[in-house]
N, C-alpha and C positions, 0 to 999 in steps of 0.2 A: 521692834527689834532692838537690841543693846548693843551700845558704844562701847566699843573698846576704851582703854585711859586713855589712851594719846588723841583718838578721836573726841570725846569727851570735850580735854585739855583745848582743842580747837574751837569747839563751837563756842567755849565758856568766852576765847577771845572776840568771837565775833560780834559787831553793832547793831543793833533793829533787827531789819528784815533778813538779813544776811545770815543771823543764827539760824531762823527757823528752815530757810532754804538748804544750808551745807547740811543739819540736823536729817534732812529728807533725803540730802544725796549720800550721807553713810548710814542712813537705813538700807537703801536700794542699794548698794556695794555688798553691804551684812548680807543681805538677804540672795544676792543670785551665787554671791561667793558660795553658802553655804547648801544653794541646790547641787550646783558643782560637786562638791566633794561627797554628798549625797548620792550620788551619780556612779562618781569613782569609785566608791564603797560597794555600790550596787554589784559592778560591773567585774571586782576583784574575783580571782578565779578561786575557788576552793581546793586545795590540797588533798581533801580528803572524797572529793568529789572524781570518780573516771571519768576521763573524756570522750565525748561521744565523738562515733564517727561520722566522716563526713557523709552529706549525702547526692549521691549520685546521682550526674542528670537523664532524666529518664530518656532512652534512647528513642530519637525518631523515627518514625511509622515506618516500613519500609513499603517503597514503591514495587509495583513487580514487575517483573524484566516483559519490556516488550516479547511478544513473540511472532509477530509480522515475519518477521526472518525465515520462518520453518517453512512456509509456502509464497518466501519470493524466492522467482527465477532468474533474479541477478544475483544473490547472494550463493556463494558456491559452500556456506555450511548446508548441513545436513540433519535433519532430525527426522528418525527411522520410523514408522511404524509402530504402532503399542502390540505387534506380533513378532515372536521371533521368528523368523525367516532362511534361506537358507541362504549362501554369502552371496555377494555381488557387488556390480562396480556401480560409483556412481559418476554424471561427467556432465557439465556444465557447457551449453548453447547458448550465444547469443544470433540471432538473425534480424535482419533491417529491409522492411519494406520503405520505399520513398515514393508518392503520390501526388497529386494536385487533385483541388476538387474539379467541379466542371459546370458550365453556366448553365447545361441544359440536362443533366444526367444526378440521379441522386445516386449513390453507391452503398455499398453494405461490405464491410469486413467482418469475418469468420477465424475467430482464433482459437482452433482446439486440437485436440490428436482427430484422425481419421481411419475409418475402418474401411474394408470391402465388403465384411458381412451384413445381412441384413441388419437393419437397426432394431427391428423388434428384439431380436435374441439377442441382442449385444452382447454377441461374441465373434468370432473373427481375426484375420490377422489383423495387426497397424500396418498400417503405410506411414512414411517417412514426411507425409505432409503434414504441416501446422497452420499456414494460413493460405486465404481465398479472399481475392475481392471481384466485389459482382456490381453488375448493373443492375440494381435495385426495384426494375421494372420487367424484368426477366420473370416468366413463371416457375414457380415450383415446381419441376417435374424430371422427367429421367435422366436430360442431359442438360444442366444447367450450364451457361458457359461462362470461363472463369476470367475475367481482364488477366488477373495475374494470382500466380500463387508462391509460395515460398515454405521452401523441404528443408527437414533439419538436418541435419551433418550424421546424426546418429549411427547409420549405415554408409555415410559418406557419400549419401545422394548419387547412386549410379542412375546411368542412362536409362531409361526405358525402351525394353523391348515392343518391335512393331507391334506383333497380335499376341505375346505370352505374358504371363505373368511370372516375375521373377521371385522365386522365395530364398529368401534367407535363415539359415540354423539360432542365429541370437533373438532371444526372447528380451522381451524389455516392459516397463512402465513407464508413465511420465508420471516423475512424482513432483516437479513444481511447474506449474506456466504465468508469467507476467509481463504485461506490456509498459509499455512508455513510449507514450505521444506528445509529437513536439510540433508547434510551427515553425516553419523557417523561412517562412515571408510570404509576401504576393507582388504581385505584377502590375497589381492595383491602387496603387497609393502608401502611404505611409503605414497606416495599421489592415491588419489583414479583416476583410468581414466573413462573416459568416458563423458556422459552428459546427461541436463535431457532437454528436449523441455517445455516450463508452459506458461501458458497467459489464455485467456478470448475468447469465441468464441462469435459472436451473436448467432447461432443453430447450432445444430446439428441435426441428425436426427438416428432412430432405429428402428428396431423392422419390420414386413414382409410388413408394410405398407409404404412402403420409396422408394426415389431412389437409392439409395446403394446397397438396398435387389435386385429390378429389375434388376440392373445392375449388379449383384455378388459383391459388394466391398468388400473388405477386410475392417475391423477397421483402418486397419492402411492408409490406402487409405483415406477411409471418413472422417474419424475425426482427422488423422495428419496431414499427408501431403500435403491438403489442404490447410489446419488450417497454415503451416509453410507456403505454398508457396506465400498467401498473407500475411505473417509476425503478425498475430493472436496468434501465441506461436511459443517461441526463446528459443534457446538455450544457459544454464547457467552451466558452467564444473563443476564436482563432488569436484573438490577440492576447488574452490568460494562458495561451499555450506557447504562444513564443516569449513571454515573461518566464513560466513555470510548466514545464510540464508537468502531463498527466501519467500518474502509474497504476493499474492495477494489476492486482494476484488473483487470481482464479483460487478458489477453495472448492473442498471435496464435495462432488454433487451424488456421488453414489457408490457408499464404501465399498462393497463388493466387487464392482466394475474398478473402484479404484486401485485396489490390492492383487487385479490380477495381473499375470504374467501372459504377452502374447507373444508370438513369431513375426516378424514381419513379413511385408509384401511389398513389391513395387509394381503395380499396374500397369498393362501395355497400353501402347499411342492410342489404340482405340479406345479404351474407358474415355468416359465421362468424367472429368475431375470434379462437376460441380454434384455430382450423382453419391460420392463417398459420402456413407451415413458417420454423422457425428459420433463421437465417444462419450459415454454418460458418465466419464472417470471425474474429472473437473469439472466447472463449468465452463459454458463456452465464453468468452471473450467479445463482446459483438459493440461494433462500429458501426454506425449510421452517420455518412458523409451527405446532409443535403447541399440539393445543387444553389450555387450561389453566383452573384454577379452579373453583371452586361456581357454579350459575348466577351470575349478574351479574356475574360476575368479568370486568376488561377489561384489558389492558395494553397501554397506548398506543404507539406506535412510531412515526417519523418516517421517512423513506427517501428519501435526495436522490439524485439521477443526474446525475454529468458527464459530459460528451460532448463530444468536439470531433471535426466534420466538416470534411473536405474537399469541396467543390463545385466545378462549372465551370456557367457560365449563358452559355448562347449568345444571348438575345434578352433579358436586363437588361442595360443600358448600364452603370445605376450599380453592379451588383454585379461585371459582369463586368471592367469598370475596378480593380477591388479583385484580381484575379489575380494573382499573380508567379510568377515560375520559382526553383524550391524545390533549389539544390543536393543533390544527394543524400548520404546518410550513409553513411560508412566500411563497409562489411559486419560487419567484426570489429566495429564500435563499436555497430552496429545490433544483433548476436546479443548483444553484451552486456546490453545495455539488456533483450532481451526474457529472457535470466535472470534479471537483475535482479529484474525483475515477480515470475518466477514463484518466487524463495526468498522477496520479500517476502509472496507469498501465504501460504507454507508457516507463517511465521513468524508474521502474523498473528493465526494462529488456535488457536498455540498459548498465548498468552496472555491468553482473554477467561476461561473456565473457572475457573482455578484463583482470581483476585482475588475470586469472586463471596460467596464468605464474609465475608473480608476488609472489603468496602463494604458488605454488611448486617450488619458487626460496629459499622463509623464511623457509619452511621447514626442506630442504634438509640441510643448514644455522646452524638450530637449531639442527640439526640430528647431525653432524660433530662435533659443539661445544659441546655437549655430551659426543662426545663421545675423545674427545681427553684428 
């Protein structure tokens, strides 16, 4: 690489060793100087050259909108049928069962719509019932008998007549049902034991017209442990339920049954409430409470029901005034929704089980730090 004069003029002064070393250090100057401006030449923009534009970051994937929504019963939107229909209202229920297990008795809850009609031809009026808990050891048969049951507001829960049955002019569906189960302690120590079985059946079946009743089942036979052996409902410990409760949606178990429209009924004191044949509109909701504990052992549980119906009232002015014509939904966007439902069921319940260590490890944690 070449010296400038003045650089030159320097080295000529320098002594010995000292020439050939400054000699090397204005080569190494010469030389990155003259990358540099190599560079800056490079890098000079052309006049004659258009500028390209810029380019655009490519937009991120988009997620798709949950749709859980369209068949929870706490959520008071709405998304109609992939049919158009003719108007109607629609109107939001919550109800609350409250419970304790029991040390000697295993139980079963039934969360669906309810008919009078036989269940083979599933059709019939509704009755205003929604859930049923049973003693789980009870046979299948005519007159099941009910611990407790709980009526939706729909019709506004009248009285029951002695021996008639009361009908009502309002036609209606249920177009969402879902639960939500909570513990809220026990009597028994710190963390509550035991557990509770929940999920979604496609049928079940009731009442003296059935296979269960022919074959003597037990409740707990037909509608649990079935329901558990093909993993239909799982079980979630009492103590991941007073950390987190448990929710599920029912999705549609038989579109036909689910799109139609019935009259209601209210059954006299004499029926058999455990005897109403289920509705094949949703699925059924079912609870399997076994028994748990030393005598007096109790764990408490909560159990809320959303519901939201459709009605039509041909002789209320002010309800009927509340009707609108309900665009109907996309078919594709409708089937999606109802998978939706049913991986969120999947998924729920694979997650109550394993935490339940876990929250009676924080407990116990919280309990010490207390108290020290």
């Amino acid at each position: 690489m070449d010296l400038t004069t003045r650089q030159q003029a320097q080295v000529s002064k320098a002594q010995g060793p000292q020439k050939a070393a400054l000699r090397k250090m204005y080569e190494q100057q010469n030389s990155g100087a003259q990358g540099r401006r190599a560079k800056r030449q490079q890098h000079k923009p052309n006049p004659n050259q258009k500028p390209q534009p810029k380019r655009q970051p490519r937009p991120a994937a988009r997620v798709p909108r949950a749709l859980t929504w369209a068949f929870d019963g706490f959520d008071k939107r709405h998304m109609p049928v992939d049919e158009v229909t003719a108007p109607y209202t629609t109107t939001s229920f919550l109800g609350t069962m409250e419970f304790g297990s029991s040390h000697e008795m295993d139980q079963v809850i039934v969360v669906c719509p309810r008919s009078t009609g036989n269940q083979e031809s599933h059709v019939g009026p509704l009755t205003d019932y929604i859930a049923m808990r049973y003693d789980a050891s009870e046979p299948v048969d005519a007159s099941i008998p009910v611990l407790e049951d709980l009526r939706s507001p729909v019709i506004n829960e009248p009285a029951r007549h002695a021996t008639t049955h009361k009908h009502f002019s309002v036609r209606g569906r249920l177009h969402n049902l879902s639960v939500r189960l909570s513990c809220t302690g026990t009597n028994a120590g710190l963390v509550p034991p035991g557990s509770v079985y929940i999920g979604t059946v496609p049928m079940i079946e009731t009442g003296s017209v059935s296979l269960p009743a022919a074959e003597a089942l037990t409740i707990k036979r037909a509608w649990a442990e079935d329901s558990i052996a093909v993993g239909y409902i799982r079980p979630i410990s009492a103590a991941s339920l007073q950390q987190k409760p448990a929710v599920v949606h029912a999705a549609v178990a038989e579109h036909v049954a689910y799109k139609s429209w019935n009259d209601f009924i209210v059954p006299p004191a004499t029926t058999a409430l455990g005897s109403l044949s289920f509705r094949t509109t949703l699925e059924p909701i079912v609870l399997y409470i076994p028994k748990v504990g030393a005598e007096g052992t109790v764990v408490n549980y909560r159990l809320e029901v959303g519901q939201q119906w459709c009605t039509r009232h041909p002789f209320d002015i002010m309800m009927r005034s509340t009707q609108k014509q309900h665009k109907a939904t996309e078919p594709s966007l409708w089937q999606s929704a109802i998978s939706s439902v049913k991986d969120v069921g999947e998924h729920l319940l694979s997650r109550g089980a394993g935490i339940a260590a876990d929250v009676a490890s924080a407990r116990i944690s919280q309990a010490l730090a207390g108290g020290a």
